[in-house]
C-alpha positions in Angstrom: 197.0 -11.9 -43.7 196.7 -15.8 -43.7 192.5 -17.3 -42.9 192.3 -18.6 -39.7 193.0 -22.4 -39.3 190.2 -24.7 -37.7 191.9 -27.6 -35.6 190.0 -30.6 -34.7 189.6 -31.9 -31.7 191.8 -34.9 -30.5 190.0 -38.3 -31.4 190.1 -40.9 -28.5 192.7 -43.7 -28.7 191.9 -47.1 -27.6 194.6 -46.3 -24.8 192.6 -43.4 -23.2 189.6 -45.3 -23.2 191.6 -48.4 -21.2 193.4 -46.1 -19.0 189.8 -44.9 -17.6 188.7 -48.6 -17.0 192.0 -49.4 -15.4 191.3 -46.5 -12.7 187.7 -47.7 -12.3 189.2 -51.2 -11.8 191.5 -49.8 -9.4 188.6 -47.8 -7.3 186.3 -50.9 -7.3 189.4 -53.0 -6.2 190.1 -50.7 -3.3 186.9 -50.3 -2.7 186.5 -54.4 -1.7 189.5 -54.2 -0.5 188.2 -52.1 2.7 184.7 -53.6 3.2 186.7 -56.5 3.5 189.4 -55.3 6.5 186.0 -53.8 7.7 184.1 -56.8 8.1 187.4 -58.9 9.4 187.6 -56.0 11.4 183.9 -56.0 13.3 184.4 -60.4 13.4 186.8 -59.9 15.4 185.9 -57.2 17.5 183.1 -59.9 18.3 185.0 -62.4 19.1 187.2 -60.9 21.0 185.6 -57.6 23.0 181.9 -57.6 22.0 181.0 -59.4 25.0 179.8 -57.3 28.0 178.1 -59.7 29.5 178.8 -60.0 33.2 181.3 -63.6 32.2 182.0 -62.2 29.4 183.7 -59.1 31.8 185.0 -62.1 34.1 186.9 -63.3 31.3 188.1 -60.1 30.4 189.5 -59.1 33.6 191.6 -62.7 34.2 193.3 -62.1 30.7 194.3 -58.7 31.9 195.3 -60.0 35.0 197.5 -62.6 33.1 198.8 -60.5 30.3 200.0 -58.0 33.1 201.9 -61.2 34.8 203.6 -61.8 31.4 204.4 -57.9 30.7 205.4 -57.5 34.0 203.3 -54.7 34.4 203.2 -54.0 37.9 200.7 -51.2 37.4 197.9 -53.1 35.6 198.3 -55.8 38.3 198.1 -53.1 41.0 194.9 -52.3 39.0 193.2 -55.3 38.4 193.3 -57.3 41.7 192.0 -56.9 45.3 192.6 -57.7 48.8 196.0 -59.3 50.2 196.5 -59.8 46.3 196.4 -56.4 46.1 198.3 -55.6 49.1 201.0 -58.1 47.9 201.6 -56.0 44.7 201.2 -52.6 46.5 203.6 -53.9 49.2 205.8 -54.8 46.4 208.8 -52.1 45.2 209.1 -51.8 41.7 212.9 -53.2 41.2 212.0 -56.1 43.5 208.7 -56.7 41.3 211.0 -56.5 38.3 214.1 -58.4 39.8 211.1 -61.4 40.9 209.2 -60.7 37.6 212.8 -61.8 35.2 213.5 -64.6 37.4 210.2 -66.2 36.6 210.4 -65.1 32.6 214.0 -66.9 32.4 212.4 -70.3 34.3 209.3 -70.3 32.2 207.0 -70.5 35.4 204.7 -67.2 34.5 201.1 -68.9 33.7 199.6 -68.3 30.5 195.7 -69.0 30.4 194.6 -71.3 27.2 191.0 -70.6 28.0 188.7 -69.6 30.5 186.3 -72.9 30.7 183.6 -71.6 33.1 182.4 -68.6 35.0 180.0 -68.9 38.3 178.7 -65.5 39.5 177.1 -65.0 42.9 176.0 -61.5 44.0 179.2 -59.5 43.7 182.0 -62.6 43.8 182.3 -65.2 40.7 185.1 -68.5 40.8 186.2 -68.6 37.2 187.9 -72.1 36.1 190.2 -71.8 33.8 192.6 -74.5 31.7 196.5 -72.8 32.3 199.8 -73.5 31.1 203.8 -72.4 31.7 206.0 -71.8 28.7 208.5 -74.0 30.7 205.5 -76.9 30.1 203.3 -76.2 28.0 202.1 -79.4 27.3 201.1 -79.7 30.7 198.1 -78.1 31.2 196.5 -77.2 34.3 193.1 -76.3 35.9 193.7 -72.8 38.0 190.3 -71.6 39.3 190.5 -67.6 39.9 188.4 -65.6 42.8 187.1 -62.2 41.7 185.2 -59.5 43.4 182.9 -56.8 41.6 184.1 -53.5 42.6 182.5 -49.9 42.1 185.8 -49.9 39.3 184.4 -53.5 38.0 185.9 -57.0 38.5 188.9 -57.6 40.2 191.0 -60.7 40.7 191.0 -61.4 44.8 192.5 -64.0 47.0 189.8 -66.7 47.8 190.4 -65.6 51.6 188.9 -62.3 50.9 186.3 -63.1 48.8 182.6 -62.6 50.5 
């Protein structure tokens, strides 16, 4: 019968020892790497949707308004507006809507707001001015002032006729 035979343990290499760092590298490095989408994350949350603020709703509601205008969405504007505005897009069949909606996207003549300048809010109605633009021209920019109504459903984007 041969003795038993002692083995030694395995000695560290210098490669082990760096391949241990290199993951801890790699988990500090993706660690920074979401705390910093996290915090561009909440900036622009913000910027952008933070405000709740009664102009900062005003404001909300016309880019909705104008980003259904360039979508097309015939829904959203059915949505977002009130009185004969309203009426106009209820009234309004969906293949006309769409058939009125290309002609305007080919000729440019959809506006597109570059910022809403200032908000005035009376009791349940606010005028919001606002600098706007075509893509047909859009180095000519325009002031457009927009009516709204507060509704039980929020703000709304009214004709001037039917605001109070």
């Amino acid at each position: 019968m041969a003795p038993p035979q002692r083995f030694e343990p395995p000695q560290p290499t210098g490669g082990e020892e760096k391949a241990g760092r290199s993951k801890r590298w790699l988990l500090v490095a993706g660690g920074a790497a979401v705390v910093v989408v996290a915090l561009i994350i909440g900036a622009v949350a913000m910027l952008t949707g933070a405000d709740n603020s009664p102009e900062g709703q005003v404001k909300a509601v016309i880019g909705e308004y104008t980003e259904a205008l360039q979508a097309g969405d015939l829904e959203n504007l059915r949505a977002s507006t009130c009185g004969p505005l309203h009426d106009f897009y209820q009234g309004i069949s969906a293949e006309q809507f769409n058939g009125v909606h290309q002609l305007s996207t080919e000729q440019g003549s959809i506006p597109v707001v570059a910022s809403v300048d200032a908000v005035r809010i009376t009791g349940e109605t606010a005028l919001a001015e606002a600098t706007v633009y075509t893509t047909a021209e859009p180095g000519e920019r325009t002031v457009r002032t927009f009516d709204l109504q507060r509704t039980d459903a929020g703000w709304k984007v009214c004709d001037p006729a039917e605001a109070p």
